[in-house]
C-alpha positions, 0 to 999 in steps of 0.5 A: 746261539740265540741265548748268550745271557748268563746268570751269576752261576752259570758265568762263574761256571764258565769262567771254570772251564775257561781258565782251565780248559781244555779239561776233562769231564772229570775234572770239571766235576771235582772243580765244580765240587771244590769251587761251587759245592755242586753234585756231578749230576748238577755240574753235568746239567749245567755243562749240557745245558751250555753245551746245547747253547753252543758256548762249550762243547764235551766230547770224549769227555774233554770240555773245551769252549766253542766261544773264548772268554773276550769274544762271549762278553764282546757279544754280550756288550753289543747285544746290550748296546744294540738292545738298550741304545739303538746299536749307537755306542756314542749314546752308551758313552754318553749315558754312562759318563752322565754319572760316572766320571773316567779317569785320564787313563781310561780317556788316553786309553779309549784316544788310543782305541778309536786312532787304532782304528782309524788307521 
């Protein structure tokens, strides 16, 4: 599970199995017809591809995910802190609210966060 990167298509590719798995292989494609305009030969490229990624798995032609949704951007979200501030989340914090401000209800909910934690 080296490569958790997605690229716009293929997260919105995921983001179809997700909300309606577990499908089957067949309903993927009509999904992916509807939604992205895809051929069955590019759905089941893509679908192989992530599969051999580790993020869904098709078998008996029922596609489910090997990673939820929340887990697959919580990985995402500490690769890129590790990657860009050195693993250290106060440096994120601090570089991000450098040009954006939070509101009263994001620094009650991220108070609420940390106690939770300490508890």
């Amino acid at each position: 599970m080296e490569d958790m990167r997605l690229g716009v298509v293929e997260a919105r590719f995921a983001d179809i199995i997700w909300q309606n798995e577990p499908l089957t292989s067949g309903e993927l494609v009509k999904l992916c017809f509807d939604e992205l305009n895809w051929k069955k030969s590019t759905t089941y490229t893509v679908l192989k591809k992530l599969c051999e990624r580790g993020i869904f798995k098709n078998e008996g032609s029922t596609v489910t995910s090997l990673i939820s949704r929340s887990d697959f951007y919580a990985m995402q979200s500490e690769k890129f802190v590790e990657d860009t501030f050195e693993g250290s989340l106060p440096q994120f914090i601090a570089a991000f609210t450098q040009r954006k401000s939070l509101s009263e209800a994001e620094i009650n909910e991220i108070r609420r966060m940390i106690d939770s934690l300490e508890k």
